[in-house]
N, C-alpha and C positions, 0 to 999 in steps of 0.2 A: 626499509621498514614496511612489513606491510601484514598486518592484523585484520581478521576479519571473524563473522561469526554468520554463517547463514543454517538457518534450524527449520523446520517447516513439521505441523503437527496437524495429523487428523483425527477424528473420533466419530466412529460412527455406529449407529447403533439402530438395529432394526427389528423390531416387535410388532409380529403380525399372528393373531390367533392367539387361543386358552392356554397353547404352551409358553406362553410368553410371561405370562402372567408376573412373575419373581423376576423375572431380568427388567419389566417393563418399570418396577416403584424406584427402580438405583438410579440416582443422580448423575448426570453425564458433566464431566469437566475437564477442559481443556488448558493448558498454561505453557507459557514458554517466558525465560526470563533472558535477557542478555545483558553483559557486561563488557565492554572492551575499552581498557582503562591503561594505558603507557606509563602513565607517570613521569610523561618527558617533557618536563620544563625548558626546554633549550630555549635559544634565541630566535625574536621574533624571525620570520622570512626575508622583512629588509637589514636584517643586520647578520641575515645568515650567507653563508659564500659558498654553498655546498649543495647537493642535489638527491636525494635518494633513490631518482629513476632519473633515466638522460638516454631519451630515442629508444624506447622501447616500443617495442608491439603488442596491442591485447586485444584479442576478438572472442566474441562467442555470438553465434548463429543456430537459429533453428528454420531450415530453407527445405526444400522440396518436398512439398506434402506431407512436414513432420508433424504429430496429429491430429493430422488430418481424418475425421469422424471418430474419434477418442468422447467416451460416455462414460462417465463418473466425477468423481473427485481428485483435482489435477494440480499439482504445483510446479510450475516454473520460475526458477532463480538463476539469474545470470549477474555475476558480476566480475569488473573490473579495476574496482576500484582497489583501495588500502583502508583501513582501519575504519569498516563498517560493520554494522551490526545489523542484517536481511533476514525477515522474519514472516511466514503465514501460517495461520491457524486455521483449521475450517471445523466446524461438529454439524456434525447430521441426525437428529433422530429421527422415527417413525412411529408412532406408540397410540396405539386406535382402543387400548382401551384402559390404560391407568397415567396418573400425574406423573410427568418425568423433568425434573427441573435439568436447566443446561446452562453452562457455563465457560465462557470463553475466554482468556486475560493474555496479553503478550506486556511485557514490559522489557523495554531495553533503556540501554545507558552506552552514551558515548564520550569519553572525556580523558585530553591531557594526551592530544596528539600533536604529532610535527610532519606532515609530507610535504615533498617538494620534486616538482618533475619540469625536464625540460625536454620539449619536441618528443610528447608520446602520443600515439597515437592509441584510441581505447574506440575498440563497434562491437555495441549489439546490434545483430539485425535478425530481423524475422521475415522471409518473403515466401508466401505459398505456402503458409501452415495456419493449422487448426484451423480448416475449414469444415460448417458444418457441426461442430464438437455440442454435444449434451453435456449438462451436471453445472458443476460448482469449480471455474477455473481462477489458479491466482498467479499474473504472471508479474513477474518484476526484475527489471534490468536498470545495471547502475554501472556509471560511469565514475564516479566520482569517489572525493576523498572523507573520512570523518562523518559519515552520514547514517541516521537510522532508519529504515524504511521499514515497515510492517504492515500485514495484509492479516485482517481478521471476520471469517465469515461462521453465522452460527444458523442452521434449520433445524427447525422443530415443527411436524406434522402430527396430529392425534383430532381422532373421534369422539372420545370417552365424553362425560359432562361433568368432568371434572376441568377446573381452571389448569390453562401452560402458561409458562413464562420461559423466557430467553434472556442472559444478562450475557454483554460480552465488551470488557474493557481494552483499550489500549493507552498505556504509560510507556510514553517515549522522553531521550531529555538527548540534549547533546551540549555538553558544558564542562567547563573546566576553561583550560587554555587548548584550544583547537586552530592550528594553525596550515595553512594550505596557500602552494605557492605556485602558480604557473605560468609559463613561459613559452608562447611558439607549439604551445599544445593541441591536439585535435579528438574532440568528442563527438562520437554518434550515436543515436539512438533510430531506427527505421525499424516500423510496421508498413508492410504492403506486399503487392502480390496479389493480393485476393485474402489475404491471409485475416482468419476469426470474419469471417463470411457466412449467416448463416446462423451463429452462436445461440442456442438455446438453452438458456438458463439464468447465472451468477456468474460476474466473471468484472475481476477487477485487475489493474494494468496501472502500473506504476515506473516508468522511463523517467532516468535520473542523469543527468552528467555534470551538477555541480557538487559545490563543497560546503561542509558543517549546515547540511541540511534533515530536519525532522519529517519524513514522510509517511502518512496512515490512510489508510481506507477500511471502514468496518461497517460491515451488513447484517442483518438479523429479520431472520423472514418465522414468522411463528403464523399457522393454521388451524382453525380449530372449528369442528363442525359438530352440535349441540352441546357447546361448551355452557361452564358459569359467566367466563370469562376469560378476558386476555393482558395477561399484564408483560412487556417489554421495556428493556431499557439496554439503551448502548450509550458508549462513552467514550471522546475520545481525547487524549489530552497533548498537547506537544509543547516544546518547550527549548530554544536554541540562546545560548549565550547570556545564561544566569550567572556568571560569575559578579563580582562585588564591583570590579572595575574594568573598561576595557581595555586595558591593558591585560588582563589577562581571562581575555572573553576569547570569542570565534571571531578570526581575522582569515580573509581571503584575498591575493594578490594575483594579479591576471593581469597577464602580458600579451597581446598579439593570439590571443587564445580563441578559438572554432569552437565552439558547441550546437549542435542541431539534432530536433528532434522533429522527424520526419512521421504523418501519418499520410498515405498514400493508398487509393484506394483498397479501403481493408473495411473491418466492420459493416458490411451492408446488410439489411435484413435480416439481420439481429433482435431477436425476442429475448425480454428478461429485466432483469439488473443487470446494467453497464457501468462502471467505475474507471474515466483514465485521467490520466494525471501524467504532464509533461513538466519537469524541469530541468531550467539550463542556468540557476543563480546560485548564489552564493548567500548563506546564513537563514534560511526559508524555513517557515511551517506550512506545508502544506495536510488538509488532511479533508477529507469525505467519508462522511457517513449516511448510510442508508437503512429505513426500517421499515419494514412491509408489514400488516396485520389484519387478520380476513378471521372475525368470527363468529359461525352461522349456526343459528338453533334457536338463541333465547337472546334475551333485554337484558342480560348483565353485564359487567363493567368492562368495559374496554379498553386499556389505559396503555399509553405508549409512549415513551420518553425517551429522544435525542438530544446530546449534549456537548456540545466542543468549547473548550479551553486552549488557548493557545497563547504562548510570549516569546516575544526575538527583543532581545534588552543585551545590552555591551556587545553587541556584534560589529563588525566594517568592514566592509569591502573595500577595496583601493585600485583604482587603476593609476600605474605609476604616470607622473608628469613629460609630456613629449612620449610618450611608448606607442607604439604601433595600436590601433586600435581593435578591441574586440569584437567578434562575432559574433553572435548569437542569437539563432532562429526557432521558432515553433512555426508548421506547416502543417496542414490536413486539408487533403482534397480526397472528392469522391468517396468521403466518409459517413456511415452512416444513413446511409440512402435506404428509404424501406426499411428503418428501425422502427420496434414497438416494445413499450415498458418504462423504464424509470431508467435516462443514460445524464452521466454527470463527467465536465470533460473540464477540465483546468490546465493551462498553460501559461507559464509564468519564468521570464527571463530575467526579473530584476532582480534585488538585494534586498535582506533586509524585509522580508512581507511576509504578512500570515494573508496565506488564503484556505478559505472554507468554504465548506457546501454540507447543506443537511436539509435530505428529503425524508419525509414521513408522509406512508398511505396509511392508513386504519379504516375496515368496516365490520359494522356491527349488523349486520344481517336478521331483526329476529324473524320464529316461524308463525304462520298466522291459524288463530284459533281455533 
């Protein structure tokens, strides 16, 4: 069994000069919804005798200088897992001289799964790529089973002295009966090489190898130079193991199970917004959000609002009695050396936990009389 849904959406829009004018007042919006829904009530994992992968192999790499000085707008999605739902959005505008409102939402749903594997082996690796790379990148790699992951970044740039706004949501849930069994299994996740060395921009990075986990990152960067004003808001919501009882919540069974998530010297002198986020647990919210706002001309309102909601309820993890014991690492070295800007880094091996992070810059610049 193995379901999955990975979608990735850009919008971008550039208005520069009088010809622009008609394309510059249209609203920019972005959306992606997912649903990946089984409806397979079976029996839990300890009362199951069966396996729907047994010694399998799953890699996905991006190694030798792959791109490497790549300038624009970038998505990478790798995954290995079964019945997930992999999601980025990005919008870009540029509009110097009328209002252009923008809008960004991803909402997924995960619920009413069964996997179960024994002695598989699943690597992403990245070693000696994207170095040097310009713009707006979203990468994200998953190991895992029953998980939501989504990446949501929204720019808006203009001159005009008319007020911008930036709104850009994320609604993720992973609920129902989500059940995930492993056994003698082996997860990796590795950045290094040298590899996003350099990085000049947005660039957010999400390395996953557990199971019935909700994963977000959402940025919003809005510009405005002899504005009224700047009005922002991002949102982001997660949500693991809402069912009524648990019994039939998100249950995770691990046996003698490896998961590691390697950062090796990579990211060094790095300008910009930085977003990464390592996990190797079971029943998780993680989520980060970041909101930039810069606006220079006049004394009017500046207003910027970040928001995270998050719940892990009916969830459990198990490790069985007498079983071989688990593995499970987060590493980084040589990371980060001669960064500058706003970097947000989360690694989390347990069960069961919301972690969060929410940065907000605002400036209001006026000009003098």
């Amino acid at each position: 069994m193995k379901n999955m849904l990975l979608m990735g959406a850009s919008v971008i829009v550039l208005t520069i000069g009088a010809a622009s004018t008609a394309a510059a007042q249209d609203a920019q919006s972005g959306r992606i919804d997912h649903i990946v829904i089984n409806n397979n009530n079976g029996p839990l994992p300890s009362d199951s005798v069966g396996y729907s992968d047994n010694q399998s192999t799953r890699a996905n790499g991006l190694n030798n200088g792959a791109f490497d000085g790549a300038v624009g707008v970038n998505h990478i999605q790798q995954n290995n897992g079964s019945n997930n739902a992999v999601s980025a959005s990005d919008g870009v505008a540029v509009n110097p001289r009328h209002a252009l409102g923008q809008s960004g939402r991803v909402n997924a749903r995960v619920g009413d799964n069964t996997t179960s594997d024994r002695g598989r082996s699943r690597v992403n690796d990245m070693s000696g790529s994207h170095r040097n790379i310009e713009g707006m990148f979203t990468v994200q790699q998953n190991n895992g089973d029953n998980n939501s992951i989504a990446g949501s970044n929204q720019v808006l740039v203009k001159t005009s002295n008319e007020a911008i706004s930036t709104r850009t949501t994320t609604d993720q849930s992973v609920e129902g009966l989500n059940d995930a069994h492993s056994t003698g299994s082996n997860r990796q996740n590795a950045i290094q090489g040298g590899s996003f060395n350099g990085v000049k921009g947005i660039l957010n990075l999400q390395q996953n190898n557990g199971d019935n986990n909700a994963m977000a990152q959402t940025n919003a960067v809005s510009v405005g130079v002899g504005v009224s004003g700047l009005d922002q808001r991002v949102v982001s919501n997660g949500r693991v193991g809402s069912a009524t009882a648990p019994a039939s919540g998100s249950s995770a069974y691990d046996q003698n199970v490896t998961r590691t998530n390697t950062l090796n010297n990579a990211f060094q002198n790095v300008t910009g917004i930085v977003g990464i986020q390592q996990n190797n647990g079971n029943n998780n919210v993680m989520a980060s959000t970041t909101a930039v706002g810069l606006s220079v001309g006049s004394l009017g309102t500046a207003a910027q609002s970040a928001a995270l909601e998050a719940t892990v309820s009916n969830a459990y993890a198990v490790q069985t009695v007498g079983a071989t014991p688990s593995t499970l690492s987060n590493t980084v070295g040589g990371v980060m050396t001669g960064a500058r800007g706003v970097m947000t880094l989360q690694q989390n091996n347990g069960n069961n936990n919301v972690m969060q992070s929410a940065v907000m810059v605002s400036a209001n610049i006026p000009t003098r009389p």
